[in-house]
Backbone as ProteinMPNN parsed JSONL, in Angstrom:
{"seq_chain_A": "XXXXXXXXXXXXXXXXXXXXXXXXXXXXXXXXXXXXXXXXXXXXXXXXXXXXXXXXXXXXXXXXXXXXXXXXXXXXXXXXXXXXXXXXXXXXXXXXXXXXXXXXXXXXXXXXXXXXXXXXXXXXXXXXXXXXXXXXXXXXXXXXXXXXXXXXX", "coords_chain_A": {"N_chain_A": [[-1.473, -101.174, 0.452], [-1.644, -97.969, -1.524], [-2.61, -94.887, -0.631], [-3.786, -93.339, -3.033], [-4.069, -96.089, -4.624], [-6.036, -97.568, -3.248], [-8.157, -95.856, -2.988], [-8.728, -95.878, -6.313], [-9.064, -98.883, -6.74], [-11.279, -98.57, -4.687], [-12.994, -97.078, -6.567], [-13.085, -98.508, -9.106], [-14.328, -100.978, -7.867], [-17.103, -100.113, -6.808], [-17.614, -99.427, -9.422], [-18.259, -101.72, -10.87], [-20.229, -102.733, -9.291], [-22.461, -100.68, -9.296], [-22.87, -101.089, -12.142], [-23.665, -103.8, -13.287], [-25.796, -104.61, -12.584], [-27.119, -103.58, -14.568], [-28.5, -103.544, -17.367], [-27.637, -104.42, -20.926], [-28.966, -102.24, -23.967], [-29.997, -104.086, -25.871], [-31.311, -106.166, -24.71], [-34.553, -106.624, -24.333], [-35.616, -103.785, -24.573], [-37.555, -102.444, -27.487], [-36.944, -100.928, -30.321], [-38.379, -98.628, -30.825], [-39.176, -98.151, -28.445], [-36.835, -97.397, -27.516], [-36.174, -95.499, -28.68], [-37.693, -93.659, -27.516], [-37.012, -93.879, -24.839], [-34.234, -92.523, -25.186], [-35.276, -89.868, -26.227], [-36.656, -88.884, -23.941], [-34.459, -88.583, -22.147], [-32.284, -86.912, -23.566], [-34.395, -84.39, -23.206], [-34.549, -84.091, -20.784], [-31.98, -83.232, -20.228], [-31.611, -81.363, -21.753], [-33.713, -79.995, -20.267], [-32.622, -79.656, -17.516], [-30.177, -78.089, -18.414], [-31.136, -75.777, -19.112], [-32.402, -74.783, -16.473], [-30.565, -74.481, -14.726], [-28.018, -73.015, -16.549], [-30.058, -70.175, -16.189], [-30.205, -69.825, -13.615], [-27.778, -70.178, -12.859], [-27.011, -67.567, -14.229], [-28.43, -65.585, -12.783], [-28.03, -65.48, -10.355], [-25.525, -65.075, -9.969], [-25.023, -62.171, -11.554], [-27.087, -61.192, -9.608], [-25.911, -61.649, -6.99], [-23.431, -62.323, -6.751], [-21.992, -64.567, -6.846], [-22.514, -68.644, -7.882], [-24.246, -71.434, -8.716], [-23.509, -73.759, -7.606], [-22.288, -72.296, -5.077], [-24.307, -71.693, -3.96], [-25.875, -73.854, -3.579], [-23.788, -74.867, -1.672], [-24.071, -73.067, 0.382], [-26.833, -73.056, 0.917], [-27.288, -76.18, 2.358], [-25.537, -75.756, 4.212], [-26.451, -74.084, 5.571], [-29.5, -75.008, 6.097], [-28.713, -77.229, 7.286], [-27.921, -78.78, 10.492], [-26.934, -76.78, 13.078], [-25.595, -75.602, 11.476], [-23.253, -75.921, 9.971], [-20.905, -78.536, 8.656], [-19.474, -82.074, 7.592], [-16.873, -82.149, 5.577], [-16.551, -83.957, 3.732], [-19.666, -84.933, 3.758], [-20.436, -81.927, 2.654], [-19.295, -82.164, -0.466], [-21.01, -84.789, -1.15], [-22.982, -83.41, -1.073], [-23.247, -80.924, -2.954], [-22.989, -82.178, -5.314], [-20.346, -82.889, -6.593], [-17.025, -83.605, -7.476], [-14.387, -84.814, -5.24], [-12.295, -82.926, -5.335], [-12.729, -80.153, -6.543], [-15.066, -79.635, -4.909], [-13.052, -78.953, -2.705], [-12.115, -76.699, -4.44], [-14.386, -75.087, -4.572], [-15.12, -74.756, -1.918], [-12.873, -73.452, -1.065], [-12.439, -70.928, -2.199], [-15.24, -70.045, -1.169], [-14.721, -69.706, 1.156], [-12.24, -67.574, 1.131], [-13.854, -65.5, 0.28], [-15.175, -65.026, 2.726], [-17.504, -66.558, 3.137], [-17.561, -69.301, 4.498], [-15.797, -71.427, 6.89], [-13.263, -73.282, 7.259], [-13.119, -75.806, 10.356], [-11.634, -77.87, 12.614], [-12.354, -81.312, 12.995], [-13.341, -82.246, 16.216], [-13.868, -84.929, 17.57], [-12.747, -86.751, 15.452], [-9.259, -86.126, 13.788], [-8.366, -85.935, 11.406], [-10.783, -85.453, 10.037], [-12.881, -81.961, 8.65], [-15.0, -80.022, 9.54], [-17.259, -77.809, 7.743], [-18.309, -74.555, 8.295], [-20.635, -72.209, 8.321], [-20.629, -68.771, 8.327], [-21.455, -65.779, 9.349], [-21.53, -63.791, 7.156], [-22.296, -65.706, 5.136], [-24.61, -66.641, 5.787], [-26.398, -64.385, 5.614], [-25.702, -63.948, 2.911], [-26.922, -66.378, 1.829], [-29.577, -65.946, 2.673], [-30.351, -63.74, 1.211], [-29.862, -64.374, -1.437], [-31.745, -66.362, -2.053], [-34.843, -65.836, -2.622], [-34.244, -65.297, -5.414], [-33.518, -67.511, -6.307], [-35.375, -69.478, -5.582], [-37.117, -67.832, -7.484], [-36.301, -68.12, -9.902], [-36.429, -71.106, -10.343], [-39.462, -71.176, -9.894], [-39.635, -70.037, -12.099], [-38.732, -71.258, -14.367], [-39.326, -74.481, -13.944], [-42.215, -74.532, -12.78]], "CA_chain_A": [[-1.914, -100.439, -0.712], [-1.241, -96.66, -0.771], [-4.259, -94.283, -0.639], [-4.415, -93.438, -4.181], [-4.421, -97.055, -5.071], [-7.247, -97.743, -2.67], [-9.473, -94.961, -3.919], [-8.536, -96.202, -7.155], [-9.598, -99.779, -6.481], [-12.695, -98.737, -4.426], [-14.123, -96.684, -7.697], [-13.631, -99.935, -9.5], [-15.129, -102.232, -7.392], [-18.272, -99.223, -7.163], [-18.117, -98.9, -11.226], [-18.58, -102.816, -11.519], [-21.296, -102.789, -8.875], [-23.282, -100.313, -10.242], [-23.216, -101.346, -13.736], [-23.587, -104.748, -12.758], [-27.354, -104.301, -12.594], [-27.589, -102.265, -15.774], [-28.385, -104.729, -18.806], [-27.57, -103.847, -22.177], [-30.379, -101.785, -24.333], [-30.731, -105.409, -26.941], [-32.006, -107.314, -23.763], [-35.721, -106.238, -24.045], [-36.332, -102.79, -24.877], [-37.503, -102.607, -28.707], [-36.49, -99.918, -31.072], [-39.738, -97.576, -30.556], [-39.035, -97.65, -26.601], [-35.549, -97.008, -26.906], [-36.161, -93.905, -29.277], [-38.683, -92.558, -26.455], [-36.271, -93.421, -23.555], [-33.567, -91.17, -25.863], [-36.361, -88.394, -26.609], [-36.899, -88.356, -22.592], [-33.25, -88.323, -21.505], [-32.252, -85.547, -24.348], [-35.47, -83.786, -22.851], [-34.174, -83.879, -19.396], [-30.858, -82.803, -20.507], [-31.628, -80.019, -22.216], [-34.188, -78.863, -19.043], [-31.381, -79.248, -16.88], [-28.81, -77.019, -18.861], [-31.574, -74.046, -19.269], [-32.434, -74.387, -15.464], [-28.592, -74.636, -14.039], [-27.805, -71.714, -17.042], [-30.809, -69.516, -15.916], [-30.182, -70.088, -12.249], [-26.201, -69.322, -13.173], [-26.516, -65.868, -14.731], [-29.049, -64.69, -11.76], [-27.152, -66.32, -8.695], [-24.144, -64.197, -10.3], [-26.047, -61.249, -11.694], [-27.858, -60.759, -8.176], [-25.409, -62.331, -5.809], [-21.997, -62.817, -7.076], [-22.199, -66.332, -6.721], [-23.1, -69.193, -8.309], [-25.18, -72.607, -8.612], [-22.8, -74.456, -6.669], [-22.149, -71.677, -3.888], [-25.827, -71.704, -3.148], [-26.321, -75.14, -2.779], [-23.38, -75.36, -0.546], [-24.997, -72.543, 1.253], [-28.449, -74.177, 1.444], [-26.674, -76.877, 2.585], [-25.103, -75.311, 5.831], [-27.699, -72.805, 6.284], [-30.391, -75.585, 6.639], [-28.243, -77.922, 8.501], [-27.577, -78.971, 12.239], [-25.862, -75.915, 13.526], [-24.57, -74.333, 10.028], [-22.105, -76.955, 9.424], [-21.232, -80.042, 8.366], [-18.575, -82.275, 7.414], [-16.398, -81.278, 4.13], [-17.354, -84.744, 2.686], [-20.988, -84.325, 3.042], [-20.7, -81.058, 1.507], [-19.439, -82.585, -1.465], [-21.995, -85.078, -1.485], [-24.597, -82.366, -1.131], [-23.488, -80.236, -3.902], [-22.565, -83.037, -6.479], [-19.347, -81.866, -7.092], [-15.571, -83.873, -7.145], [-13.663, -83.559, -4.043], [-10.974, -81.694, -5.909], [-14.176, -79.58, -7.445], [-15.698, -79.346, -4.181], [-12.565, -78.394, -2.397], [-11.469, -75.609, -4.789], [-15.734, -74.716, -3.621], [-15.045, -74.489, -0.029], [-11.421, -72.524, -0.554], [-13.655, -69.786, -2.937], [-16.028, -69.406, -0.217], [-13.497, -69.296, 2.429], [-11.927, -66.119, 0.874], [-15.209, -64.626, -0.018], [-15.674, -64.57, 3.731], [-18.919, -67.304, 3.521], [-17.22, -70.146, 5.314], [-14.951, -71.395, 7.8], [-12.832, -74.528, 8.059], [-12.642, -76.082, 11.691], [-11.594, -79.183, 12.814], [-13.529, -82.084, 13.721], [-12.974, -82.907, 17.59], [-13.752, -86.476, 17.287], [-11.193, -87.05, 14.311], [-8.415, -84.984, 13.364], [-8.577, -86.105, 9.67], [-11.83, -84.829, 9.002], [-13.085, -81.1, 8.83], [-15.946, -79.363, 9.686], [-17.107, -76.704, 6.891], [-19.319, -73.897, 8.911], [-21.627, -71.038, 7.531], [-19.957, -67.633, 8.811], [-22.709, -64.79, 9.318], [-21.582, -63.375, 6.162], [-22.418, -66.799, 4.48], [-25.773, -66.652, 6.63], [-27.141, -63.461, 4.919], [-25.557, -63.782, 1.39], [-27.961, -67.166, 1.764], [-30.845, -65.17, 3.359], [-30.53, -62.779, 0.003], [-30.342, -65.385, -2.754], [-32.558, -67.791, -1.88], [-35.87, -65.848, -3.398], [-33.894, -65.63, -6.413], [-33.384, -69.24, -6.597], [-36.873, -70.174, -5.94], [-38.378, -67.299, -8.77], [-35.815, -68.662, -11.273], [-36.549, -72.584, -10.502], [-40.904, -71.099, -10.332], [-40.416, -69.683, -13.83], [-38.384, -72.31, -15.479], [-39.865, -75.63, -13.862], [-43.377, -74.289, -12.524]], "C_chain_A": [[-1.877, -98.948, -0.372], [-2.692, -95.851, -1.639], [-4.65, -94.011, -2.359], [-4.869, -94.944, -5.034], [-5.711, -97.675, -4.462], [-8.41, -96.856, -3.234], [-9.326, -95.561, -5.282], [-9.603, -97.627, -7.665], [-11.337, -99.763, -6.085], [-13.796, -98.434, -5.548], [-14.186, -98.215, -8.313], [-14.607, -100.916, -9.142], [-16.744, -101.604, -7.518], [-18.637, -99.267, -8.248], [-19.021, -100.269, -11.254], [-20.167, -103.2, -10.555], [-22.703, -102.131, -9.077], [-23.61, -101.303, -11.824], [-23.103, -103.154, -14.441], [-25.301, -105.515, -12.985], [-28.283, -103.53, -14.012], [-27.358, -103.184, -16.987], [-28.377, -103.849, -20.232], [-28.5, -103.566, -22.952], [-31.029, -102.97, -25.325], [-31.592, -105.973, -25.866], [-33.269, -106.827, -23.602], [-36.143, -105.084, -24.546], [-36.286, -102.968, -26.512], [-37.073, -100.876, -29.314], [-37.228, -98.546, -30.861], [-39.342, -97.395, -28.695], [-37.832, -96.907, -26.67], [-35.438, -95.334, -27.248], [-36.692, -92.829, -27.879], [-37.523, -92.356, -25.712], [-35.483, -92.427, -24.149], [-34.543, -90.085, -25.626], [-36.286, -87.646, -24.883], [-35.674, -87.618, -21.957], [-32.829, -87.224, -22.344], [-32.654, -84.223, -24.095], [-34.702, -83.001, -21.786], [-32.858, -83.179, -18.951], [-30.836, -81.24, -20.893], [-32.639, -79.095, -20.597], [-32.984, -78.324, -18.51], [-30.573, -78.288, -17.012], [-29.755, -76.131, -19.057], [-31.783, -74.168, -17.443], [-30.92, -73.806, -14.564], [-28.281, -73.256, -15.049], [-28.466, -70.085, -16.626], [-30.557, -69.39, -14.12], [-28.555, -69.265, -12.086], [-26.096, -67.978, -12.682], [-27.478, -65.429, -13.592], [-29.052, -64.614, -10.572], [-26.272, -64.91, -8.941], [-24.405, -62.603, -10.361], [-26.119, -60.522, -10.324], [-27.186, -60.505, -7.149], [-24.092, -62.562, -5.735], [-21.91, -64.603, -6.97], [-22.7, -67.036, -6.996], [-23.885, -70.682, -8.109], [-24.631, -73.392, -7.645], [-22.606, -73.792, -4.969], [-23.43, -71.486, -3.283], [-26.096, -72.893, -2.803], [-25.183, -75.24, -2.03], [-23.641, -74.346, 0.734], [-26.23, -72.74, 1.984], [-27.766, -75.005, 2.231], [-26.534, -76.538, 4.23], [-25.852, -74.734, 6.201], [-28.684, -73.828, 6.678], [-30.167, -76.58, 7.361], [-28.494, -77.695, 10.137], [-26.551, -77.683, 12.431], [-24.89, -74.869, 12.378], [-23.191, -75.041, 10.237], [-22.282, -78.163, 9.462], [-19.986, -80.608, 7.977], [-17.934, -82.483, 5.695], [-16.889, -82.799, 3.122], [-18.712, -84.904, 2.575], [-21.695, -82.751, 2.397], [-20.687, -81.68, -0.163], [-20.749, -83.315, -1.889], [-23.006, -84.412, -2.144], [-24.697, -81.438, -2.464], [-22.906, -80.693, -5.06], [-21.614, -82.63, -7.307], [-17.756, -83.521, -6.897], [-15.779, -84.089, -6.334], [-12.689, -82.872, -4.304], [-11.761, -80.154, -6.088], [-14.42, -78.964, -6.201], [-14.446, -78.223, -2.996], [-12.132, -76.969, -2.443], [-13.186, -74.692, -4.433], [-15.043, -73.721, -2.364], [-13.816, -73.193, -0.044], [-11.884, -70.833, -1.054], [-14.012, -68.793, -2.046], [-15.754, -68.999, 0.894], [-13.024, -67.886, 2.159], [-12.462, -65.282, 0.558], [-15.536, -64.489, 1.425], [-17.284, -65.783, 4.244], [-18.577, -68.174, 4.475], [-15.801, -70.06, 5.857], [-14.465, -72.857, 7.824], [-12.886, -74.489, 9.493], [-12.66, -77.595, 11.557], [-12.336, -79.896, 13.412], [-12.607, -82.849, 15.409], [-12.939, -84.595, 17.834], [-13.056, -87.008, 16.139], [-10.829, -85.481, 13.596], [-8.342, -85.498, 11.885], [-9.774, -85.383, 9.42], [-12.067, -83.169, 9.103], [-14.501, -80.994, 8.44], [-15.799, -77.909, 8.397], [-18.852, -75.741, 7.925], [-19.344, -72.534, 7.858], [-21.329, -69.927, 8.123], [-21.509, -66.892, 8.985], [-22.837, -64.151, 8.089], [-22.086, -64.088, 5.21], [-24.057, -66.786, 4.606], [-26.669, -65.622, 5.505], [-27.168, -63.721, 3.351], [-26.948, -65.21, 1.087], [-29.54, -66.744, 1.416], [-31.312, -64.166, 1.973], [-31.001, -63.266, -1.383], [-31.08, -66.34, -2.623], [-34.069, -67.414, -2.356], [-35.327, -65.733, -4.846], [-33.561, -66.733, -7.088], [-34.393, -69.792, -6.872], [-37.425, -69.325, -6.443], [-37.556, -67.979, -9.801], [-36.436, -70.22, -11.328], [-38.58, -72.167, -10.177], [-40.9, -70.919, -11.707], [-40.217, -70.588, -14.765], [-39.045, -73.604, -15.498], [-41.08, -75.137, -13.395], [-44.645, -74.713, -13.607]], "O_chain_A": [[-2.03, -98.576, 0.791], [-3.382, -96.08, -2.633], [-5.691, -94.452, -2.847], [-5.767, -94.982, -5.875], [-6.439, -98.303, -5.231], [-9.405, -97.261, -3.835], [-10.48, -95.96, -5.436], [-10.503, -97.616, -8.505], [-12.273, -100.372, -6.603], [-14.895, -98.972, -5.687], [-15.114, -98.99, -8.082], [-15.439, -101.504, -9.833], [-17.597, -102.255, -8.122], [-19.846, -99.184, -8.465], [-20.215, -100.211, -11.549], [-21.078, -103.844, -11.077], [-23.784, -102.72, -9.054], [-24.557, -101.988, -12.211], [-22.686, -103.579, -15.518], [-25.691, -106.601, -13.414], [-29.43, -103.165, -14.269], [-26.267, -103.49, -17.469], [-29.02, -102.826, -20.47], [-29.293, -104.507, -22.992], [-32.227, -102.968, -25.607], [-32.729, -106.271, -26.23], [-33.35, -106.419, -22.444], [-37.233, -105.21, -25.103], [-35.292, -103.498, -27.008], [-36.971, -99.878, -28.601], [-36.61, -97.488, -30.747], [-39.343, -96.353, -28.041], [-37.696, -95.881, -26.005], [-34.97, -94.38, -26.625], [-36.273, -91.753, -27.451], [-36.933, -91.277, -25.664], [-35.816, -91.291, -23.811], [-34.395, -89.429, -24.595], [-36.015, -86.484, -24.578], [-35.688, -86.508, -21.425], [-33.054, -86.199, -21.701], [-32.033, -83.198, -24.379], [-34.333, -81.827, -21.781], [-32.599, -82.704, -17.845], [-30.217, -80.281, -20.432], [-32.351, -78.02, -20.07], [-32.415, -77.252, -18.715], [-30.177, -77.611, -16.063], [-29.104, -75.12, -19.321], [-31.023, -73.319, -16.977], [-30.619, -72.774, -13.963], [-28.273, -72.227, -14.372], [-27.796, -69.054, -16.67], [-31.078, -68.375, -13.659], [-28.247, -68.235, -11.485], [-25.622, -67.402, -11.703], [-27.044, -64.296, -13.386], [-29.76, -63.957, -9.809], [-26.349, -63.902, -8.239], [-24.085, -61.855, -9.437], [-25.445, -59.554, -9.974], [-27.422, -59.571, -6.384], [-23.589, -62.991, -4.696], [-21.442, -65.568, -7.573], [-23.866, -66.828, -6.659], [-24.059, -70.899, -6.91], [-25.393, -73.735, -6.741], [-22.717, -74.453, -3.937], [-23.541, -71.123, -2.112], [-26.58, -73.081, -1.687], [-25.523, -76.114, -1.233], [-23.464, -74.714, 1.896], [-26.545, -72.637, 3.17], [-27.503, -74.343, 3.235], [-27.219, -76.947, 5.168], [-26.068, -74.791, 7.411], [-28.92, -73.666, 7.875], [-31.052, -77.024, 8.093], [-29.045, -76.789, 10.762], [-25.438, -77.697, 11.907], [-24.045, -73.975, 12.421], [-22.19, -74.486, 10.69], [-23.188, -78.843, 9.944], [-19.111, -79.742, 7.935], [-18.624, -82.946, 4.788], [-17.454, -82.718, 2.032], [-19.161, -85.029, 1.436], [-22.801, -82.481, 1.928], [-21.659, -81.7, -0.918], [-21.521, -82.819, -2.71], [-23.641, -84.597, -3.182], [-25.765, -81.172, -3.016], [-22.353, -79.912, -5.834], [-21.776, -82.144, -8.427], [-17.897, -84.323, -5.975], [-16.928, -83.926, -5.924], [-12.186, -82.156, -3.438], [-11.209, -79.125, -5.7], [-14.089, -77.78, -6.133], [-14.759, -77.112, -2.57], [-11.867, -76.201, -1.518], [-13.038, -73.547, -4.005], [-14.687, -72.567, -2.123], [-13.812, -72.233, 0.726], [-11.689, -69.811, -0.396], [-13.683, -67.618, -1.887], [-16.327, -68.14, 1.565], [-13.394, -67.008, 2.938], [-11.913, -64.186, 0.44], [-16.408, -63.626, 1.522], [-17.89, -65.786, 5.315], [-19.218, -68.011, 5.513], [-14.922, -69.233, 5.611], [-15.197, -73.676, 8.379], [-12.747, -73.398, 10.045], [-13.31, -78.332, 10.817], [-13.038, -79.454, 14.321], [-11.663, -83.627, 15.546], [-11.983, -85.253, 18.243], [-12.911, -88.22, 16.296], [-11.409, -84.476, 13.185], [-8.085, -84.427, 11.335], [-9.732, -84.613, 8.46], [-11.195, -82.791, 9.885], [-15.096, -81.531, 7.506], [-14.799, -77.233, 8.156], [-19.986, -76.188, 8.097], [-18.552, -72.058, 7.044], [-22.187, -69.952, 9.006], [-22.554, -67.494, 8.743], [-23.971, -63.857, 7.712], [-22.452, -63.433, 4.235], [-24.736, -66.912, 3.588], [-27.477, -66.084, 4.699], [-28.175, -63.735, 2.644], [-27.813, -65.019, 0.232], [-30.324, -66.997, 0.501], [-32.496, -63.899, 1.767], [-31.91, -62.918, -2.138], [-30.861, -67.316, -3.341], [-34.772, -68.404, -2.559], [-36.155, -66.177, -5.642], [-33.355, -66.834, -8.297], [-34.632, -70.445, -7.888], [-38.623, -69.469, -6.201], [-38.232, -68.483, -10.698], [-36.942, -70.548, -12.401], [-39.167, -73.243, -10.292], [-41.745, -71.376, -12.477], [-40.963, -70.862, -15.706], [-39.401, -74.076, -16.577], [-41.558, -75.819, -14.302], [-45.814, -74.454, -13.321]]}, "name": "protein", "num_of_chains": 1, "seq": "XXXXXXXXXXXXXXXXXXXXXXXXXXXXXXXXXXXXXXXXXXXXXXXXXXXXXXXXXXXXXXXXXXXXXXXXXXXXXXXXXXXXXXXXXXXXXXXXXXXXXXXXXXXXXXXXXXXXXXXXXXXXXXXXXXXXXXXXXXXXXXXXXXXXXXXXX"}
C-alpha cells in the first residue's frame, strides 16, 4: 500500500472508531436536552471565536505573530530543552500537518525556529526554539495571559 493510501486508510479506520461510540441524538436525549446541549455548544463556539479573535489582533498588534505562533512557542519554550519533534508540534498546536508545516517554515524565516535532524531516525525532525524565538516568547506571553484574564476570567 503506498503512503498516501495508508494514511488514507488509517483516518478511516480512526473516523469509524471514534464515531463508533457516538450514538445518534434519537437514542435517549429528549427534545428539551438536546436544545440545551445546542444552546451550550453554540455558547462555547461563540466563546472560542471572541477568545482566539481577541488573542489574534493582540498577538499581532503587540508581537507580529499570531495564535498559532505562540502556542508553538509555548510549546518549545516550556519543553525538554526547547525542542521537540515536528509531529508533536503539530499535535500541540492543533493544526494539519500541511497547516502545521507551512507554521514551522513561517517561523523558520522569521528567525524563531530551527529544523534539525533527529539522531535516532533520519525521517523525523527536531523543531528547536532559536534565542530569537526564546525572547519573542518571553515578550508575548503577558499579553496572552491579560487577553485570556479579561476574556475568560
Amino acid at each position: 500500500m503506498h503512503t498516501h493510501q495508508m494514511q488514507v486508510h488509517s483516518m478511516r479506520v480512526h473516523h469509524s472508531r471514534v464515531h463508533a461510540n457516538v450514538r445518534p441524538v434519537s437514542a435517549g436525549i429528549d427534545s428539551g436536552a438536546e436544545e440545551q446541549l445546542l444552546d451550550e455548544w453554540h455558547a462555547l463556539l461563540a466563546r472560542h471565536a471572541a477568545v482566539c479573535g481577541a488573542l489574534e489582533a493582540e498577538l499581532r498588534r503587540r508581537h507580529g505573530i499570531g495564535v498559532s505562533e505562540f502556542e508553538a512557542l509555548e510549546r518549545l519554550a516550556t519543553g525538554p530543552q526547547g525542542k521537540c519533534r515536528g509531529v508533536e508540534l503539530t499535535e500541540a498546536v492543533h493544526l494539519s500537518q500541511s497547516a502545521a508545516s507551512r507554521l514551522v517554515a513561517r517561523m523558520e524565516r522569521d528567525g524563531l525556529v530551527e529544523r534539525t535532524g533527529c539522531p535516532d531516525d533520519r525521517r523525523a525532525i527536531f523543531i528547536a526554539l532559536t534565542e530569537a524565538g526564546r525572547r519573542r516568547y518571553h515578550e508575548a506571553k503577558p499579553t496572552q495571559r491579560a487577553v485570556l484574564a479579561a476574556r475568560m476570567g
